[in-house]
VODO-509581 format. One record per atom (N, C-alpha, C): x, y, z. Coordinates in steps of 0.05 Angstrom, whole numbers, plus 5000, padded with zeros to 4 digits. Atoms other than C-alpha are relative to their C-alpha. Layout:
<nodes>
XYZ...
</nodes>
This chain:
<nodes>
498250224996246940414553500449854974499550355027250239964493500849875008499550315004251239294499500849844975499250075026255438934448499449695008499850314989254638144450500849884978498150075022259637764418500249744991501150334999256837014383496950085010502849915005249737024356498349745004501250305006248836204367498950065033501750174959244235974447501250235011498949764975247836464502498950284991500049715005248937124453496450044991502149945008242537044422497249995015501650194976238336784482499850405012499149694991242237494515498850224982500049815012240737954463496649934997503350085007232237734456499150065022501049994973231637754530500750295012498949784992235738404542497750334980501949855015230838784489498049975016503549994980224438554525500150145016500249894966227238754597501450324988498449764996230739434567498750134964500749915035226439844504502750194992498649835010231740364505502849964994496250045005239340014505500549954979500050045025242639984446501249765003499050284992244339314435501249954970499150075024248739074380501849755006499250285000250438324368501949934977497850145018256038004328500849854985498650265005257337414294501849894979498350085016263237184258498949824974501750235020259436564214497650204983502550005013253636684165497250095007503049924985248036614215500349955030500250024973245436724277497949805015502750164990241036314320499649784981500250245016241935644285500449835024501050274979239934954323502649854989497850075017247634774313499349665015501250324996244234064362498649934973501550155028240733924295502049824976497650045020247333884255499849704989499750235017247533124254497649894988501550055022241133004234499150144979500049885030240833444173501949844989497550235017246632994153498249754997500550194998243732404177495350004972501549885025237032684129496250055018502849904994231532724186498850295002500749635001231633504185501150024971499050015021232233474113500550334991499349775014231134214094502250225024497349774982237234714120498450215010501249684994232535324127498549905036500050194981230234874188501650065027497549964988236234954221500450285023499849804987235635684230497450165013502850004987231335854283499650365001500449645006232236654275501850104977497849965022235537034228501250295014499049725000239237764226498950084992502249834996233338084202498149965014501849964978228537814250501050215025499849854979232938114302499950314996499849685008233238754268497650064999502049934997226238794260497049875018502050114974222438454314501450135023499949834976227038714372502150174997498349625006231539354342501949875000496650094989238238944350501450004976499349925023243239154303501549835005498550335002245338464285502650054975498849955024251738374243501349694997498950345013253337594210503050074993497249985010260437504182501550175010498349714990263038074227501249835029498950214982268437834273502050215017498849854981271738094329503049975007495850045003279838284319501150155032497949764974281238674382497650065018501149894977278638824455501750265017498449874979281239434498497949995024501850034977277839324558500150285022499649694987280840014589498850214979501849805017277540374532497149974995503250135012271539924526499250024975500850055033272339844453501349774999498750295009272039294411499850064962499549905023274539304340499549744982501450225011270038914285501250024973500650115011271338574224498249924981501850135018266938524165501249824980499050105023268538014120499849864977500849915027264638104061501350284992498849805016268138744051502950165011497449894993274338784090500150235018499349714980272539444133500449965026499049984964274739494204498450235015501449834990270539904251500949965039500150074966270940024327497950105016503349974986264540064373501550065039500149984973264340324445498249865012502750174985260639914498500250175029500149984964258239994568500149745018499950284987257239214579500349854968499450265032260138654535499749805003500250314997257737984532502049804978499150215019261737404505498949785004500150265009259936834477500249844974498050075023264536514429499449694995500550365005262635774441502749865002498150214997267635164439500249934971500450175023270834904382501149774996498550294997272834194354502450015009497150094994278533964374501549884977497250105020283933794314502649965002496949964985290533474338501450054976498749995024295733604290501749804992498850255010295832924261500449944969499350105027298732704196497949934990502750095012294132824143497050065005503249864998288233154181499150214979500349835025287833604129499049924971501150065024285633184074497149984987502849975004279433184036498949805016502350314993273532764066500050045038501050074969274632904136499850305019501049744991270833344174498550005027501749934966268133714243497250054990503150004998260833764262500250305019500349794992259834524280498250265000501849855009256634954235497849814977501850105019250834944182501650034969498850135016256234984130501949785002498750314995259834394161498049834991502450115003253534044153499349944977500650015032252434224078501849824992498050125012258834024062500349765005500050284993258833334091498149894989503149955001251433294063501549884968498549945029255633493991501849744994497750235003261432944004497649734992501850284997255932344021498450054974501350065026251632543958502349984974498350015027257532513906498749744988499950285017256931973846502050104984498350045011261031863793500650254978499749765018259932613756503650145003497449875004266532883728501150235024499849674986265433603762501250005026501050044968263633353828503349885004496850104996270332943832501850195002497949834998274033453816500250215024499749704974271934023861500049815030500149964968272133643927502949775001497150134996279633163903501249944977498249965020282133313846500349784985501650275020279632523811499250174986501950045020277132483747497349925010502250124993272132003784500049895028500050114982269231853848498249785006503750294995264631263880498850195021501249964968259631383929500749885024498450154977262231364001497749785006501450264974260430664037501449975025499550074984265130684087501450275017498949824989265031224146501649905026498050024983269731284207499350215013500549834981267331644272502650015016497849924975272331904310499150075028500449844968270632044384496949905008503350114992263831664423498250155015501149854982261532214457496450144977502149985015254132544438500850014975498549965022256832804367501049724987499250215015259832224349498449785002501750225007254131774364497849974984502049935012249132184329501050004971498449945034253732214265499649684997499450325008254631444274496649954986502350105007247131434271499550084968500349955036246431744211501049984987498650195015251231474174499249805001501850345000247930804188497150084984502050025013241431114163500550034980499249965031244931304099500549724987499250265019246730544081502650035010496350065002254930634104500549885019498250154980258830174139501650195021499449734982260530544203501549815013498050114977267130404252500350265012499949794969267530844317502049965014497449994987273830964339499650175030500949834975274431214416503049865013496650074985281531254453498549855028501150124978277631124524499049684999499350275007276030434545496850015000502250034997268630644535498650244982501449735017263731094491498150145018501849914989258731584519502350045028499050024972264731834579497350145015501549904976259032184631499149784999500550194986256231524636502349825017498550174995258831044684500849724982498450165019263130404648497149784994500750255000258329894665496850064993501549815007252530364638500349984966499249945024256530494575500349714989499950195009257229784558497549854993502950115005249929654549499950244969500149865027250530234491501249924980499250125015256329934463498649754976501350165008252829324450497950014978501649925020247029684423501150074972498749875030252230014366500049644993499450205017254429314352497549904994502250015010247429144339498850004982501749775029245529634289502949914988498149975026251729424256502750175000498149774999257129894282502449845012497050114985264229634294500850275013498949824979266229904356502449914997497450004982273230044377501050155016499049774974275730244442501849985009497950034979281530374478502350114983498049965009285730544419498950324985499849765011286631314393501450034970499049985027287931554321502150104993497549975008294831564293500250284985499749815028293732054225497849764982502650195019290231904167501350074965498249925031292731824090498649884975500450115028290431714022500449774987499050265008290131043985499850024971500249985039291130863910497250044992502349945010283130783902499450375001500549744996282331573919498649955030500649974981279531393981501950085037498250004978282231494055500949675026499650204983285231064112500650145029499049944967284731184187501849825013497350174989291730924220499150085033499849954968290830804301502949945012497449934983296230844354500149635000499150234998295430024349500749834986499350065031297229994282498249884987502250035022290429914255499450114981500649845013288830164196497149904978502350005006281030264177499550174973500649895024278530404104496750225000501949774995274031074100499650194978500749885025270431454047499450205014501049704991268132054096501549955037498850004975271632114168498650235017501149664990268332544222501549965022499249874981272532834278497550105020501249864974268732834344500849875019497850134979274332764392499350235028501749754968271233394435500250254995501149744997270434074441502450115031499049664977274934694472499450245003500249665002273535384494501650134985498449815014274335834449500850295015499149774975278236364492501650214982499349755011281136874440499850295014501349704989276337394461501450045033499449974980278537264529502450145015496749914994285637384522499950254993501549745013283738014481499750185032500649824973280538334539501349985023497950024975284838044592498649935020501350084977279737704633501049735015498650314989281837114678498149684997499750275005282036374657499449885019499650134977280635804702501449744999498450305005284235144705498849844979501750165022279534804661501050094974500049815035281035294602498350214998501949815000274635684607499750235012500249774992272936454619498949875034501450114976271136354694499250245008502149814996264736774716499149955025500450004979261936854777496049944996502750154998253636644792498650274988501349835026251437344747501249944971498350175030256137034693502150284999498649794998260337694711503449954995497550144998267837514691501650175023498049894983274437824729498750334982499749734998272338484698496850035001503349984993265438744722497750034972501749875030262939074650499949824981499950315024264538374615499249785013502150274995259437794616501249744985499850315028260937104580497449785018501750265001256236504572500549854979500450225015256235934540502349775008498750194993260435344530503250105004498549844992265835784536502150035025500849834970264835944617500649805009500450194976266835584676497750085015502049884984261335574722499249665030499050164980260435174788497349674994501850124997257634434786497849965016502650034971250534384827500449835019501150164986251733784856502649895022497949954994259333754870501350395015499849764997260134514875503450094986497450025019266734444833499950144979500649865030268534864775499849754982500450315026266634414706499750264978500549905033265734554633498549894993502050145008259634234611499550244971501249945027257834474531496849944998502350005003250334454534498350174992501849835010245334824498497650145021501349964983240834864555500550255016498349774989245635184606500450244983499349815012247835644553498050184997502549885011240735904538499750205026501349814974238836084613502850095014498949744982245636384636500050304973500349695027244236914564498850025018503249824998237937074596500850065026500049814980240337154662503150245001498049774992246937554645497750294992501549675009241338034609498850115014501849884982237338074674502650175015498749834985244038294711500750264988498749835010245538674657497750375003501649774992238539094668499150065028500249904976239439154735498349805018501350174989235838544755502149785019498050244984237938004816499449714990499950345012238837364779501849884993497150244985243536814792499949684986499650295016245936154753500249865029499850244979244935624803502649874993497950255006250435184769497949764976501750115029249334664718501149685008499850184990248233924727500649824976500350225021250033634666497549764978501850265017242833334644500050024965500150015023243433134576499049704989502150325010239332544532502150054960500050095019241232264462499049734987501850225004238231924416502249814984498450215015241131274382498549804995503450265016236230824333498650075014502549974980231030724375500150055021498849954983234130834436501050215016498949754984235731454487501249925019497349984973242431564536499150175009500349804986241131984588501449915022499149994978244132184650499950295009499949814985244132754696501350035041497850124967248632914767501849944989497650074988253832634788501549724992500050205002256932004761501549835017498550044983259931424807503250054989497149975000266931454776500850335006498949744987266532234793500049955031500050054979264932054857503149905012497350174985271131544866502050174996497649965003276132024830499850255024500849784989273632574883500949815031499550154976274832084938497650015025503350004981267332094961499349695003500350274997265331454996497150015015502550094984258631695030497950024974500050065025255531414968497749715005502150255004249330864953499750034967501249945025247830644881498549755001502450235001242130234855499749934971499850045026241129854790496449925004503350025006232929774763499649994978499850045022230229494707496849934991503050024996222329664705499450094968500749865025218329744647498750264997501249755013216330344605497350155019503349984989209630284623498549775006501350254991204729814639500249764991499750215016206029174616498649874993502750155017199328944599500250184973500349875014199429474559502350034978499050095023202129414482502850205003499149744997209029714475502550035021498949904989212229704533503249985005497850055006220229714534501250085035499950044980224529484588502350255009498349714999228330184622502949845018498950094976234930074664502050315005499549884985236330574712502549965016498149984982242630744760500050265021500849904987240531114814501750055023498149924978246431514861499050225021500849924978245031704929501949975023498049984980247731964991498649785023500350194981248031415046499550145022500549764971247731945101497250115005503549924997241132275084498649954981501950075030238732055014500250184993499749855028240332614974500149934980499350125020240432484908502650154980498649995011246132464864500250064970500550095027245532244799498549704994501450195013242331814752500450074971500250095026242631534686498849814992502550055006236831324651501449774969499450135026237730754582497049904988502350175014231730484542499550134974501650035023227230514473498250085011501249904994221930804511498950185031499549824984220431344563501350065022497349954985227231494580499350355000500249714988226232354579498849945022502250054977220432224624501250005023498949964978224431994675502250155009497249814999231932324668498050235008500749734991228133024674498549965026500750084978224732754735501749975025498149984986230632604767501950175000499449765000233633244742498950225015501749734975228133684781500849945021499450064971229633284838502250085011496849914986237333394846499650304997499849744993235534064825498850145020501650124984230634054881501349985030498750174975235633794928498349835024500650154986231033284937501449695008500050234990231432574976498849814982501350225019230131874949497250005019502450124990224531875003497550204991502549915015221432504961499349804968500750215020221831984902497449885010501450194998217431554936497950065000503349845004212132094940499150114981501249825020212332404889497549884978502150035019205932444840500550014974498949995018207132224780497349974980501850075021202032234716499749714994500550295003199031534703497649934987501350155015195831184648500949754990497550205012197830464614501150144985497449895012200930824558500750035001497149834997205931274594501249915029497750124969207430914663497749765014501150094977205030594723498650105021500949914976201530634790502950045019497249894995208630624811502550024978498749885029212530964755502649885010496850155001220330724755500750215013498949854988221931344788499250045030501150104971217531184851501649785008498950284986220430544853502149935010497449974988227230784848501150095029500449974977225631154908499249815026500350254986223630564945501049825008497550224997228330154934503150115021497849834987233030694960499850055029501049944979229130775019500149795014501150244984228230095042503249955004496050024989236430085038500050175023499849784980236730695084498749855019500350074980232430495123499849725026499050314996235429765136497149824996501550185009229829415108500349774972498950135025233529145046503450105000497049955003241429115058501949904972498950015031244829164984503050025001496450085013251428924956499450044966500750035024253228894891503049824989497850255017257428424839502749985013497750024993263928674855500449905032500550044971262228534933500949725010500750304994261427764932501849834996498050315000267527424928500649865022500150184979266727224998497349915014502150014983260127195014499249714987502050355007254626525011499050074971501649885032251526654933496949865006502550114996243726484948498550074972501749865025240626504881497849874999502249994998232926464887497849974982501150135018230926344817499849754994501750315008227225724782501949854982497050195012231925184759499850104962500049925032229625364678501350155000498449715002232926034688503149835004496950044987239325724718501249824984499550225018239025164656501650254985498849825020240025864615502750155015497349884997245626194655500749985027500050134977248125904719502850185014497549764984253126404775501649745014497650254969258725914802499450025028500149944974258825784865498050055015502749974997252326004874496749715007502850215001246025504912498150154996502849995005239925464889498449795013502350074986234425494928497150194987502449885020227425744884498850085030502149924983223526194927497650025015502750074974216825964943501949745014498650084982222125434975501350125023498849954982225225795016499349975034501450024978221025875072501549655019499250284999222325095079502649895004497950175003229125015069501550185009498049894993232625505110501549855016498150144996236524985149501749924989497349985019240724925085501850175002498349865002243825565096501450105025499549924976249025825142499550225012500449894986248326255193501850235017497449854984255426505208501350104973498449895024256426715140497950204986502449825003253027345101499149884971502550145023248027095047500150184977501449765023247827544984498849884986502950165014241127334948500250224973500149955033240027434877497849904984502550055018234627404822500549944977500049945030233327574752500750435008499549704998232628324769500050085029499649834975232128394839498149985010502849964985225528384862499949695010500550084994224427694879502349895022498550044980231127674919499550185025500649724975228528294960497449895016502150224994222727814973500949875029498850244990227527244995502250165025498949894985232127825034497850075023501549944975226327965081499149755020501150234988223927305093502949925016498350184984231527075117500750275023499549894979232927755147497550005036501250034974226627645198500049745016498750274985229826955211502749905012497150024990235827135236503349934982498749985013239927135183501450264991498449705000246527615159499150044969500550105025243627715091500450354978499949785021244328285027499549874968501550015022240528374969502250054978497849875027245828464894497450154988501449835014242829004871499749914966500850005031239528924792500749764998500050365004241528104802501149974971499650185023242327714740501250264985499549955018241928244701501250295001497249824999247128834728501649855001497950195007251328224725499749984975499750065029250228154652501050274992499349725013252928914636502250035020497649914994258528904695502350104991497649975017264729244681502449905012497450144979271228854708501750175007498849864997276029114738500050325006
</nodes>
């Protein structure tokens, strides 16, 4: 049997390592258009940004390991001009020397990957501004940010006599990529502005999620802007550039990075004649088998169905890509192995700081027109709080109101945010309940959690909703209800909710004849806990009462509207 596999980065190379183990005798020959194979192209921004300083780093295999660790007649710079899919040839490209060759297969994997996206705006084309893709994108950006004022250097990358060192970059697009570039560009010393058409950075989070990140950019120093998209971009008398937006802003920029998103790359697709799916992507079935039986694709490429929705999606993740290689190579040796679907978990880092999320988010939910739906806001620490260290996490926790399934979740903090996101990743993968949250066993020391970790508690909290022991509203909810806010007048000196009485909690007991009785109560805290307190004590007094989920302080990150 030969096997050709076409794209040597996560999927092809994942496929072609795993397909040697399970098969000594197929011939297996791999492809790749670029330089190298098996490069950590997730590393990209920090080799820019300078924490992966050396490039060799980068590449986690080469084209002679595969040639001589598992027989695979690897070929770099060789690129694929032509598919006949009724002949089962595919016709290669070398181009270090211009020859053309054609190879017979028996099974062909693709995986081509996604590439930037470049609209064709006035002036994208000029020096200085560049995609995040490969490990010579990487150099080269690496090359731009170290210039000084040498003759040479000016010349070969804009045709100056003389350049300055950049200080001022320009992110295009807030999504991972563009926040990890922002970061490192901030660690380099440059004045960073983040452009993002949406009215929010980080889209898989929800808004009122993403506005706690924002904040953080402005923090560290990052002028955000949102809502407006990039016009073109043009040259100024100093030699430097200018980014023009659709609102007639125009931002001064010594290096520009383009990360507005990522498309399938579908060439190969059309080539062979396999079928498309609405999204754009090769669409495969749960062996990663496309419309023609003898042709495989993986990667970011591939439609493939969401876990949690059961919807086709396009999710770009290194993850996914890795384990459907390995399992098109098990179908490919005759083995029964099946992509579940892919749930989107993904984490980034930012300063000190990790985004995560995994599932389902609520605005997928609303544009889907799903309403059997619970979410929860939580805002527990790291770890122990006696213990040195600990940083405060805030959680959003989506669940089905019907049986507690879990949905999604998105995880925010400075400290052990993986911890939990992959926690709540097993679980949806799992198709567990918030009431297996509540059991589950979790590792516990002060350093790394609690006796009830944030992911128990989430469970808890979720449970005691379900099971009408804690009835939850939230911000947007209360424009008719009583406002009972249950904190200590000092707190309410610092930020006081209209409308809202205060009654301090070890009061309450005492002073429920203040409140009415024909109207529903929503009680409120600092975070929630001491109104879930004050929600039990009025609900076993005959009172219509609901807890605002995350209190004070999911009201301090709401998103309007």
């Amino acid at each position: 049997m030969k096997v050709i596999i076409v794209g040597g980065v996560a999927g092809g190379a994942s496929c072609a390592a795993r397909l040697r183990r399970l098969d000594e005798k197929a011939e297996i020959l791999m492809v790749e258009r670029g330089p190298y194979v098996s490069y950590a192209n997730c590393g990209l921004p920090y080799h820019v940004g300078g924490s992966i300083d050396n490039e060799s780093s980068l590449l986690v295999a080469t084209e002679q390991m595969f040639r001589s660790v598992f027989a695979i007649d690897c070929r770099t710079n060789c690129e694929v001009i032509g598919i006949n899919s009724r002949l089962k040839t595919v016709d290669l490209k070398n181009h270090l020397t211009g020859e053309v060759t054609t190879e017979k297969y028996d099974k062909l994997l693709l995986s081509p990957g996604s590439a930037p996206i470049r609209p064709p705006l006035p002036g994208i084309d000029l020096p200085g501004i560049f995609s995040v893709r490969t490990v010579p994108d990487a150099r080269n950006i690496r090359a731009w940010l170290d210039r000084s004022t040498d003759r040479s250097v000016g010349n070969s990358f804009t045709g100056c006599d003389t350049v300055s060192k950049p200080k001022h970059a320009v992110v295009v697009g807030g999504g991972f990529i563009g926040l990890e570039m922002v970061e490192s560009f901030i660690e380099r010393g440059l004045e960073v502005t983040l452009i993002e058409k949406l009215n929010q950075v980080m889209p898989p989070l929800d808004r009122e999620m993403a506005i706690l990140v924002e904040r953080y950019l402005t923090k560290h120093g990052v002028k955000v802007e949102l809502s407006d998209g990039v016009a073109g971009f043009r040259n100024t008398t100093n030699g430097s550039l200018e980014v023009l937006t659709e609102s007639g802003k125009a931002h001064p920029a010594d290096i520009v990075i383009l990360a507005i998103g990522v498309r399938p790359e579908t060439a190969l697709a059309k080539m062979a004649g396999i079928e498309l799916g609405q999204l754009g992507g090769m669409r495969v079935d749960e062996h990663m088998r496309t419309s023609d039986p003898d042709i495989f694709a993986v990667g970011d490429a591939v439609e493939v169905k969401n876990f949690v929705t059961g919807q086709w999606a396009l999710i770009p993740l290194a993850g996914p890509a890795n384990r459907q290689g390995r399992i098109a190579a098990d179908v490919i040796a005759e083995r029964d192995s099946r992509f579940r679907g892919t749930q989107g978990t993904s984490i980034c880092k930012l300063f000190e700081a990790a985004i995560s999320q995994t599932g389902i988010s609520e605005k997928q939910l609303k544009e889907m027109g799903d309403t059997d739906y619970e979410k929860i806001y939580l805002y527990p620490n790291s770890h122990a709080g006696y213990y040195p260290g600990a940083k405060m996490l805030v959680i959003k926790l989506l669940f089905r109101k019907s049986n507690g399934l879990i949905l999604g979740a998105q995880v925010l903090g400075e400290d052990g945010v993986p911890k939990r996101i992959d926690s709540f990743a097993m679980a949806i993968q799992m198709g567990c309940t918030i009431y297996d949250l509540e059991e589950s066993e979790l590792c516990y020391a002060p350093p790394f959690g609690s006796g009830k970790d944030p992911v128990n508690f989430a469970g808890m909290i979720a449970a005691n909703i379900l099971r009408g022991d804690m009835p939850v509203c939230h911000w947007e909810d209360t424009d008719k209800g009583f406002l009972l806010d249950v904190r200590n007048p000092q707190e309410i000196a610092v930020e006081a909710v209209p409308g809202a009485t205060n009654i301090p909690l070890p009061q309450l007991r005492s002073r429920l004849g203040e409140l009415p009785k024909d109207k529903e109560i929503m009680v409120f805290c600092r975070s929630a806990q001491r109104s879930y307190y004050a929600t039990r004590i009025l609900m076993q007094n005959g009172f219509n009462v609901r807890n605002i989920s995350g209190s004070m302080l999911s009201r301090s990150h709401r998103a309007e509207g």
